[in-house]
C-alpha positions as YAML, in Angstrom:
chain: A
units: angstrom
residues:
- id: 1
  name: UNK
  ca: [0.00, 0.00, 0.00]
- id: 2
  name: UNK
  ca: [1.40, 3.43, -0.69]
- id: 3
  name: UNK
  ca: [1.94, 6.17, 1.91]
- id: 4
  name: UNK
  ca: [-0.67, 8.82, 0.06]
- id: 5
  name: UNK
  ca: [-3.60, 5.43, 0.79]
- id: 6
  name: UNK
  ca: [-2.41, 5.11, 3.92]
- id: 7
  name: UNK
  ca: [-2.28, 9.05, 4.86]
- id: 8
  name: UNK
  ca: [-5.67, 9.34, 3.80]
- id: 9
  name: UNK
  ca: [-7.20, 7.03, 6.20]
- id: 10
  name: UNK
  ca: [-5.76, 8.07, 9.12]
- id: 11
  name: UNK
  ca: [-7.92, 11.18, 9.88]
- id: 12
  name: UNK
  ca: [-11.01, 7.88, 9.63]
- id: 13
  name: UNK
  ca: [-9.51, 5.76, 12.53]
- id: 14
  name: UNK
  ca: [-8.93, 9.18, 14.29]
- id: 15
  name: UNK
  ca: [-5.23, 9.73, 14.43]
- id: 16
  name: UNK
  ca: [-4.36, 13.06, 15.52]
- id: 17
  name: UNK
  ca: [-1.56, 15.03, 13.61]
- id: 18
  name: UNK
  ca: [1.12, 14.19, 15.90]
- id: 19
  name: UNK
  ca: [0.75, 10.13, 15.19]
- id: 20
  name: UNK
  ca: [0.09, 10.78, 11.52]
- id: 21
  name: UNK
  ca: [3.90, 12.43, 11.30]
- id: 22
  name: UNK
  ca: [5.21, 9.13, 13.08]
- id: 23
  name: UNK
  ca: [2.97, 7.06, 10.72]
- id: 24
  name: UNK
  ca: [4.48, 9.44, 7.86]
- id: 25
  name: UNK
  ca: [7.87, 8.86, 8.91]
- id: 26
  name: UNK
  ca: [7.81, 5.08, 9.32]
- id: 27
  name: UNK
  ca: [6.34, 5.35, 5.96]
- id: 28
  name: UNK
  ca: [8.96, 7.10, 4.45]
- id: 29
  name: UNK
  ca: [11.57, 4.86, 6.23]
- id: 30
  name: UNK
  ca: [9.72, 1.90, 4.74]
- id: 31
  name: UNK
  ca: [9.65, 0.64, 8.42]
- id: 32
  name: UNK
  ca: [6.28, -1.34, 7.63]
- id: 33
  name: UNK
  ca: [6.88, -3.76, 10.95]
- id: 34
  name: UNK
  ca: [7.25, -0.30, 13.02]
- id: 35
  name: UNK
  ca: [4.14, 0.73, 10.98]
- id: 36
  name: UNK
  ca: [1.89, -1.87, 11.87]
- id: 37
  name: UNK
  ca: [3.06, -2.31, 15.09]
- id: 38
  name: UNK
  ca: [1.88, 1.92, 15.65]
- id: 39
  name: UNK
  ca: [-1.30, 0.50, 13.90]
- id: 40
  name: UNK
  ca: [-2.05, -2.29, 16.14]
- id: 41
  name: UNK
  ca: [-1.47, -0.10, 18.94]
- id: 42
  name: UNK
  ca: [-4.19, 2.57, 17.79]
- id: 43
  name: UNK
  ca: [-6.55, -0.59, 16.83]
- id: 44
  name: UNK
  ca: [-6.14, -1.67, 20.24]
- id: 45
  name: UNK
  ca: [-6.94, 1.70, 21.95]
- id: 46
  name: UNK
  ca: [-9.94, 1.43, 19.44]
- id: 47
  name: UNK
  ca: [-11.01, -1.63, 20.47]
- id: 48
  name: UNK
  ca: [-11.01, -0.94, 24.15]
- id: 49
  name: UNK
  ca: [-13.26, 2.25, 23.64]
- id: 50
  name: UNK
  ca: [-15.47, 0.27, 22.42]
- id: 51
  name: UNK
  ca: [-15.71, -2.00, 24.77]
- id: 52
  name: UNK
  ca: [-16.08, 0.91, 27.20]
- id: 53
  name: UNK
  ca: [-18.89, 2.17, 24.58]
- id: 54
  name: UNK
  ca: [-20.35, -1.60, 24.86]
- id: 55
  name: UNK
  ca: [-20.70, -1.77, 28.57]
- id: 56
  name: UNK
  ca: [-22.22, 2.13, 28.90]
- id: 57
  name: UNK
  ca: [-24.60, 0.37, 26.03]
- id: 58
  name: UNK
  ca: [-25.54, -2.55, 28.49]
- id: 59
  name: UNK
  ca: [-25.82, -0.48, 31.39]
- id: 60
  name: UNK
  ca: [-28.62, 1.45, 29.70]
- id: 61
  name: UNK
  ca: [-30.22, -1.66, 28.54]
- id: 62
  name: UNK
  ca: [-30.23, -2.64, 31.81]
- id: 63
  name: UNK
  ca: [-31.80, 0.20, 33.39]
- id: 64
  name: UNK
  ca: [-34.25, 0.33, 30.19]
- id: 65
  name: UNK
  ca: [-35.52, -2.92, 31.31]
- id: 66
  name: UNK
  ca: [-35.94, -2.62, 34.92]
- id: 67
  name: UNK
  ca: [-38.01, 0.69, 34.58]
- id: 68
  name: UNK
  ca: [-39.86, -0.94, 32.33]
- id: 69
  name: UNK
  ca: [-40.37, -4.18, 34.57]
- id: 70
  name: UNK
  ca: [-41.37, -1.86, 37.32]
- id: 71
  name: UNK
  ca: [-44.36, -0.39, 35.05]
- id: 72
  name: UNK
  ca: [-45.65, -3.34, 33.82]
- id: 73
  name: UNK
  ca: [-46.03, -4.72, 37.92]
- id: 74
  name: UNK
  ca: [-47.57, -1.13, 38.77]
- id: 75
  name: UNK
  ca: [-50.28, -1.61, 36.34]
- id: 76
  name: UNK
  ca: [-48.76, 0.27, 33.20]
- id: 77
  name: UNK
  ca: [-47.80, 4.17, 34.12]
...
């Protein structure tokens, strides 16, 4: 993949300026183990927002479902 592909998508998995130059520069240096090590990193932080995301998500479910347990057993407010 060439650098201008992989510049573009950067701003879409929300790298900030300051990890795009790194990206740029291990691009540049052709350092594609560095580079996909910096990506895995970001992927990970990624991932573990939305896992964050995922339990907030649950939580609400949760609360969704009692309130709406509670209504049904006080006749439907």
């Amino acid at each position: 993949m060439d650098t201008a592909r992989i510049l573009d998508g950067l701003s879409d998995i929300g790298c900030g300026a300051a990890e795009a130059r790194i990206i740029q520069s291990l691009c540049e240096e052709e350092d594609r183990d560095g580079l996909v090590r910096l990506l895995r990193k970001r992927r990970n932080c990624l991932m573990e927002e939305l896992r964050s995301s995922q339990k907030k998500v649950d939580r609400m479910d949760f609360l969704i479902r009692e309130i709406r347990k509670e209504q049904k057993t006080q006749g439907g407010k």
